[in-house]
C-alpha positions in Angstrom: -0.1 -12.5 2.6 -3.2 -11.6 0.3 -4.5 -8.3 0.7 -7.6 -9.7 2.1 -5.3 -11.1 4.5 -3.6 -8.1 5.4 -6.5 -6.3 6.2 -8.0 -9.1 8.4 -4.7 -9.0 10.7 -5.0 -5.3 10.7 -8.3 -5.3 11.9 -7.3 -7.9 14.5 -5.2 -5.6 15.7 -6.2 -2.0 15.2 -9.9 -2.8 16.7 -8.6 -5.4 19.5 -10.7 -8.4 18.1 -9.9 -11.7 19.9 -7.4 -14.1 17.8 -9.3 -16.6 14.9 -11.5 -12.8 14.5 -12.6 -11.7 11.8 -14.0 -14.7 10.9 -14.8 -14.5 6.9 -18.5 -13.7 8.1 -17.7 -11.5 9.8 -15.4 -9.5 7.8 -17.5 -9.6 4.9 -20.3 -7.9 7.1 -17.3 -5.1 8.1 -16.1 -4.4 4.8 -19.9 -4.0 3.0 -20.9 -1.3 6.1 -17.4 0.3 5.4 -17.6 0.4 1.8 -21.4 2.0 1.9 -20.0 4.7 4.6 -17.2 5.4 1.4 -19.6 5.9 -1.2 -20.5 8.8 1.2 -18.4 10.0 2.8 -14.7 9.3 4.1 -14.3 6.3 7.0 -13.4 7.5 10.3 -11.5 4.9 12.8 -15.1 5.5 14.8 -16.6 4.5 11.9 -14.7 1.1 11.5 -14.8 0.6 15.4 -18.4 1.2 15.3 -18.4 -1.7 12.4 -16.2 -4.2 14.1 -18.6 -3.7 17.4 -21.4 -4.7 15.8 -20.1 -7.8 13.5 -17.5 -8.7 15.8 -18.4 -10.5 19.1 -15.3 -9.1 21.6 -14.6 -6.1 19.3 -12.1 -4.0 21.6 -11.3 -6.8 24.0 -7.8 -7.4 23.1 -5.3 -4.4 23.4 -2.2 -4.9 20.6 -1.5 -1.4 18.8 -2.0 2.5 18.9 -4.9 3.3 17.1 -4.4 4.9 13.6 -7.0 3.7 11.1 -5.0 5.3 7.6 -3.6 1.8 7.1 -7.2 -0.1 7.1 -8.4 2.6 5.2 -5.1 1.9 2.4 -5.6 -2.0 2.5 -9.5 -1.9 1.7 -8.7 0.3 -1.6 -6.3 -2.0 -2.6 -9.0 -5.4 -1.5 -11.4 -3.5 -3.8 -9.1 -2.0 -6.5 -9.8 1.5 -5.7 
């Protein structure tokens, strides 16, 4: 599994998206809010819910994990190289 991939699944299931979400759309929109929230500051698991609300139609309709965002946060540095 790529790490594009990888953070896609988690996404799926940290933010409860519906299954076939995000599509690539989608997560592109996700990661680029995400990413300009970094350059800031430090992402906050409101600040990816917030994300996935807005991109995602269903965002936190589907209920498959605890909520702990450190792991989204560790995929997108390695997606972008960070």
């Amino acid at each position: 599994m790529t790490n594009r991939e990888q953070l896609k699944h988690a996404l799926m299931m940290k933010m409860g998206l519906p299954p076939g979400h995000p599509t690539d759309a989608e997560f592109q929109l996700v990661i680029q809010q995400i990413s300009r929230i970094r350059t800031q500051r430090g992402s906050t698991s409101d600040d990816w819910r917030k994300a996935c609300e807005r991109y995602v139609p269903g965002a936190g309709s589907h209920i498959y994990a605890a909520e702990d965002t450190s792991d989204l946060d560790m995929l997108l540095d390695r997606l972008l190289g960070s």
